[in-house]
N, C-alpha and C positions, 0 to 999 in steps of 0.2 A: 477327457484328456486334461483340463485345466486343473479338474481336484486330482488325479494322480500327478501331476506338475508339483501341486502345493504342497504333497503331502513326501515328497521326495525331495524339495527344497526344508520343509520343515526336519523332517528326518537328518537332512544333512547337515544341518544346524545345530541341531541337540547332538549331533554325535562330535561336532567342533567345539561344543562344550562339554562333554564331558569327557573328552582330552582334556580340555586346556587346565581343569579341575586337577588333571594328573601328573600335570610340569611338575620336576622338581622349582622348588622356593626360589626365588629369586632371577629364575629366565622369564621371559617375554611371553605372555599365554598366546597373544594372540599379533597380529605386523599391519601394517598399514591396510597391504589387500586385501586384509580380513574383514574392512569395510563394505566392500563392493560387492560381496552376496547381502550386505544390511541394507546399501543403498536400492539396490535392485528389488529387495522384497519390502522397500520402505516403498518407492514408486508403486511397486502392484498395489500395494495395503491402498494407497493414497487414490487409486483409479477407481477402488472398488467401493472407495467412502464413498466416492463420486456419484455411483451405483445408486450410493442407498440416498443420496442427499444431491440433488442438481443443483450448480453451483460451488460446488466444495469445488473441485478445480478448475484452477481461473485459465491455466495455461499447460499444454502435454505437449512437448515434441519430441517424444520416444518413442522407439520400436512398437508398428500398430498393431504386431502381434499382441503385447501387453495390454493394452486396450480393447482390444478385440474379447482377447480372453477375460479381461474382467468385466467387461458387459455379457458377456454368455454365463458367467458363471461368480456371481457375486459373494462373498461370504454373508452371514448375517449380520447385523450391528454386533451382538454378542462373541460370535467369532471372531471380528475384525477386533473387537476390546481385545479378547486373548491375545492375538497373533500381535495385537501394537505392543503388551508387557512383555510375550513374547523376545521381539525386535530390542526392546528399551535394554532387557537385560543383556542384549548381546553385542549392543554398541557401550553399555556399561564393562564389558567384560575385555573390552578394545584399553590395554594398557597406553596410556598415553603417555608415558614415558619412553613408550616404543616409537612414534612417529615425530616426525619433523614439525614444526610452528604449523605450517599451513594443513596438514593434516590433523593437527590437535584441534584447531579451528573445527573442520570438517566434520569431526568425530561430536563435538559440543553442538555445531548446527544438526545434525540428523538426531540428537537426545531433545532437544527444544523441538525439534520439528513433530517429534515424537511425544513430546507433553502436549503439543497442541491437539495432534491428531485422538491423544487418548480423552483429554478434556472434551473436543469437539463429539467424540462417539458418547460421552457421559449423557451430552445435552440430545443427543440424540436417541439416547434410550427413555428420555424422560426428567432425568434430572435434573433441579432450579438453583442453579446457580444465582450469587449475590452477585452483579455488577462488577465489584471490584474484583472477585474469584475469578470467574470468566475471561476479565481482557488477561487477566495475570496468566490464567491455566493458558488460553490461546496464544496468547501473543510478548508473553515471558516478561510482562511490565505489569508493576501493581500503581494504578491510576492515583496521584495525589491533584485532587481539583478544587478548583475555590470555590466558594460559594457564593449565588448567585449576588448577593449587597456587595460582593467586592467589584464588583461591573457598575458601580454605578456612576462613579465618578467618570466613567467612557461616556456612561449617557448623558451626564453633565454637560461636560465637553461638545457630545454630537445635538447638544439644547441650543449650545452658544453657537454652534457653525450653521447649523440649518433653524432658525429661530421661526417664528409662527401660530397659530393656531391649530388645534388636534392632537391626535396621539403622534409621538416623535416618528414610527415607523410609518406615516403616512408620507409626515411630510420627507424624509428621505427616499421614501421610493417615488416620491414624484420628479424632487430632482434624479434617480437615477433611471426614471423609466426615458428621460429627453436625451439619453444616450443606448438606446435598445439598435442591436443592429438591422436595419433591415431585411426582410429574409432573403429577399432578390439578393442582396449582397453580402449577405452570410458567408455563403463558402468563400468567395474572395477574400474576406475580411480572414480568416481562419487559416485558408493557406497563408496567406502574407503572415501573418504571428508565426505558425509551425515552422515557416522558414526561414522567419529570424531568430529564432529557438534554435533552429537546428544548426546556422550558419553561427552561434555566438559560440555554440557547443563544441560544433567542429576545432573553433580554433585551438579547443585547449585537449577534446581526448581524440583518439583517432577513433572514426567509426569502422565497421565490418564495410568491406568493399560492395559492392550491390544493395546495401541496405534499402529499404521501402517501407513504406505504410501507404491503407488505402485510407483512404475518409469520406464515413458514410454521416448522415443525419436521418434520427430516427424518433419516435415517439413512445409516451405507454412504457416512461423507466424511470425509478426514484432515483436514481442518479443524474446528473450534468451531465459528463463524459465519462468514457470507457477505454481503456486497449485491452485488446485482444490478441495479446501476441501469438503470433503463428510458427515461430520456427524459423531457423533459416535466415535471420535477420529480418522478418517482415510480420508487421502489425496490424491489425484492425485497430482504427479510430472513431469512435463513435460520439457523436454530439448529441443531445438529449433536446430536443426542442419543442417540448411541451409548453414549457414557457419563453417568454422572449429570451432570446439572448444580450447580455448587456456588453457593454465594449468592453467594460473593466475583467470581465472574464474571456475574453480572446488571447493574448498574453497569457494566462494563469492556465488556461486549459490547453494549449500551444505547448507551453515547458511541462508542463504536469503530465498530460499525458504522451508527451513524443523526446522531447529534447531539452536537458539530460534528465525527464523524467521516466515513464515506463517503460518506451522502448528502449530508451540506452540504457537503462537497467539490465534488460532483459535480454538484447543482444550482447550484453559484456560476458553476462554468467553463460550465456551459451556458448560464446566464444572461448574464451579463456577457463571455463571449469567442466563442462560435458563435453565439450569436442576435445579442448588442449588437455583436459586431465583424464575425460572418460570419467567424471562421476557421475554418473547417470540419475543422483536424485534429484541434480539440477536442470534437469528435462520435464521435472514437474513442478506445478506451482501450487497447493493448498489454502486456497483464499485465507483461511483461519488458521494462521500461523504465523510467529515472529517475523517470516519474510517481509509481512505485509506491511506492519509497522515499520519497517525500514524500505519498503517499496513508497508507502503514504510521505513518508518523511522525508526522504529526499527526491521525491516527485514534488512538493510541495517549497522544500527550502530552496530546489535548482531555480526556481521562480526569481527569487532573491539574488543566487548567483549568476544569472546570468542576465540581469537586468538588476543595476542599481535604479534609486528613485530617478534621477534626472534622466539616463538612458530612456526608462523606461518610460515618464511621461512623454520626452521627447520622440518617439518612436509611435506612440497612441496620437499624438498631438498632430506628428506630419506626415506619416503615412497611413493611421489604420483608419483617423478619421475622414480625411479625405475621400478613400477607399468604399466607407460604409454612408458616402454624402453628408454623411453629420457635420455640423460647425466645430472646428477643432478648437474654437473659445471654452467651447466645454470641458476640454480634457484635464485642464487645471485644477477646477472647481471639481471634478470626478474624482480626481487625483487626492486631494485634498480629503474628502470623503472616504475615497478609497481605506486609506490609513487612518482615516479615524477609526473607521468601523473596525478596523482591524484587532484592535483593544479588547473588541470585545469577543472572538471569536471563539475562546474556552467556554463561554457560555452554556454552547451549542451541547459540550458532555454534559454536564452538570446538569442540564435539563436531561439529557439522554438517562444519566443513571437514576437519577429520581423517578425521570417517570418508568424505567424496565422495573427498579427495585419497589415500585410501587409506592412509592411516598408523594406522588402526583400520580392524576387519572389524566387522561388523554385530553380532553378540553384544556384542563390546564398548562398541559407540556404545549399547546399550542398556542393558548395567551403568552406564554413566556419567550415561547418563538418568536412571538412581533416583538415584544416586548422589549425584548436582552439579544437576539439577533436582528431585530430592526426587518423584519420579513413579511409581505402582503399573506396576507389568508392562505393563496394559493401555494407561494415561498414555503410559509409556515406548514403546508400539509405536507409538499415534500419532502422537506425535511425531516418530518416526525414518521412518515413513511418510512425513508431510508434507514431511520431509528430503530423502527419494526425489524424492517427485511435484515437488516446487519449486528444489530443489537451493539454489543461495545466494541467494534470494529469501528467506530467512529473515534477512538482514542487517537490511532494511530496520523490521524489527518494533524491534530495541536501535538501533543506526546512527543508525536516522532519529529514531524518540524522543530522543536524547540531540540529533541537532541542532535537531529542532524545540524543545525545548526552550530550549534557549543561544538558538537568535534571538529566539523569542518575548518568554523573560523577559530578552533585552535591552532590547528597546524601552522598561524602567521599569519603576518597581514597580508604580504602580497597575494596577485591574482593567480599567478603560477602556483602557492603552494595550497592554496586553498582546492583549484582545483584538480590536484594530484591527492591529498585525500578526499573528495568527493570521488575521483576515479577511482580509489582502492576501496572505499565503501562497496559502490557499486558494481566493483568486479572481485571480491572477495565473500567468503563464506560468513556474513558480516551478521551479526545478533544484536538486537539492544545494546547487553550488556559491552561490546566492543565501543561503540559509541559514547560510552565514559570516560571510555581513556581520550586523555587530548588527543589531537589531532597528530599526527607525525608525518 
């Protein structure tokens, strides 16, 4: 039943172009709707990569016939190749001088989404891609990164704050292990953050009415945290608790992954583009796709917006420490750290591309880890782990932060305007490349 589906949808396809081949010159081959059979066989394609690769999608809340049907009956990697150039040519064939602004959008997000999916089916047939090729093909950015000697005046800097004997990353993880939260009071600690995540958020965009997430902690994952969004306005939250949790990441993981990070992402585009518009390929999420980069980016800059430095030590200071029994004397001096370290945080590709591209071997990518991310052994494996398991999906965590950032805080100085473009970010058909433009 599914291959006579596919071959009746493909059929219908080829026969809508070669009409559109037969317009006379100068009318419109093809109108706006003419997307929504691209989107709909963009989402099948996108279930079945799923098939071949676990993992490939992060988030489906589509029709579970379509899901259904593409785990009963998957194409090959090589057919799914076909059927993506297939697709490419026919959202290429969508005249966009036919549709309106927000549809010209549309029609560019499902071509990118579409260079990802076919870059991603490359790697998955085999092909080695260079580093910089990859995030480019996946995720429509070509990585410009420093080199590791330009990090060092950060280390300098974190010489003179935390002075001592041994290597630098000892002595800062020692000051930062005296702020580890306790586990007894983890989840307390974690809701109180999510909820003032989500109460700073609130003030400025309107959330979906019933909105939810649950929150679990889990072990045995090279990531920190996770969502999983479900559909419907509600999320899975997952804490990684392999290793200690520190304070300085309660906040950071609070906004990044709930408010206004993943799930207000994710409940906008569902709200306002699959329900209010019926585009149905925003009912699917392709980890390996420019979405991401702009999911990483403004989960990561919301951090920023919605907690300046003062708010935000002041908040760790009098409520999370308390909370987690720690001495809130610390929170300063954490603070202080905090932002130091932060200088150095491009580091972390620059190791990644060396060592995927092979110009470091893995011992090394992991001296460099403590070294230029200031990370314990264990730190340091994780990280080179998640290296592995994502390869240049780690761009988008600096990348996208530095451009969410520049568009956002162009739009102006005030509080209000900033966060009316972070809301149209994250409820529009948004790519990299929109991200250039200032902010409006």
């Amino acid at each position: 039943m599914a291959v006579a589906a596919r071959s009746f949808f493909s059929l219908t396809l080829g026969l809508l172009l070669v009409a559109c081949t037969s317009l006379p010159e100068g009318r419109h081959a093809m109108t706006a709707n003419s997307l929504d059979p691209i989107a709909e066989d963009f989402v099948r394609l996108t279930l079945e990569i799923g098939e071949r690769e676990p993992g490939y999608v992060d988030a489906y809340y589509g029709p579970e016939q379509w899901a259904a049907e593409a785990k009963a009956d998957p194409r090959t990697v090589p057919e799914l190749r076909e059927a993506t150039q297939a697709l490419t040519s026919q959202a290429r064939a969508v005249d966009p001088a036919g549709l309106a602004p927000m549809e010209q959008r549309r029609r560019d997000f499902l071509l990118a989404q579409l260079k990802a999916a076919e870059t991603r089916l490359r790697m998955l047939s085999g092909e080695e891609l260079a580093f910089d090729d990859e995030a480019e093909g996946l995720f429509d950015v070509r990585p410009v990164l420093k080199r590791l000697s330009d990090y060092d005046a950060a280390l300098a800097e974190l010489e003179r704050l935390v002075p001592g004997d041994g290597p630098l990353w000892r002595r800062v993880n020692a000051q930062s292990e005296r702020t580890v939260i306790p586990e007894d009071r983890l989840e307390a600690v974690m809701r109180a953050a999510i909820a003032e995540c989500r109460r700073r958020t609130a003030e400025h965009i309107a959330l979906p009415p019933g909105e939810r997430f649950t929150l679990e902690f889990v072990t045995g994952q090279p990531w920190s945290g996770y969502n999983w969004y479900k559909g419907d306005a509600n999320s899975l939250i997952q804490i990684n608790t392999d290793l200690p949790v520190l304070m300085s990441r309660a906040v950071d993981l609070g906004c990044h992954e709930g408010y206004p990070g993943h799930h207000v992402l994710n409940m906008l585009l569902e709200q306002g583009l699959s329900k209010a518009r019926g585009w149905q390929e925003f009912t699917v999420y392709p980890l390996y796709s420019p979405q991401s980069f702009i999911a990483e980016g403004t989960a990561n800059y919301g951090i920023e917006l919605a907690f300046d430095d003062a708010e935000r030590l002041a908040f760790e200071r009098d409520v999370l420490y308390p909370l987690a029994g720690l001495d809130p004397a610390l929170a300063a001096e954490d603070h202080r750290l905090r932002l130091a370290r932060s200088r150095l945080s491009g580091a972390r590709f620059t190791i990644a591309r060396d060592y995927l591209d092979g110009r470091i071997d893995r011992a090394a990518a992991l001296r460099l880890a403590q070294k230029y991310q200031l990370l314990s052994p264990e730190r340091a494996e994780q990280s080179i782990a998640f290296t592995e398991k994502y390869r240049s999906y780690v761009i988008n965590y600096g990348l996208g932060l530095d451009a969410a950032r520049a568009y956002v805080e162009g739009a102006g100085e005030s509080e209000a305007a900033r966060w009316a473009a972070m809301e149209r970010v994250l409820s529009e058909p948004t790519l990299p490349s929109d991200l250039e433009r200032t902010g409006r």
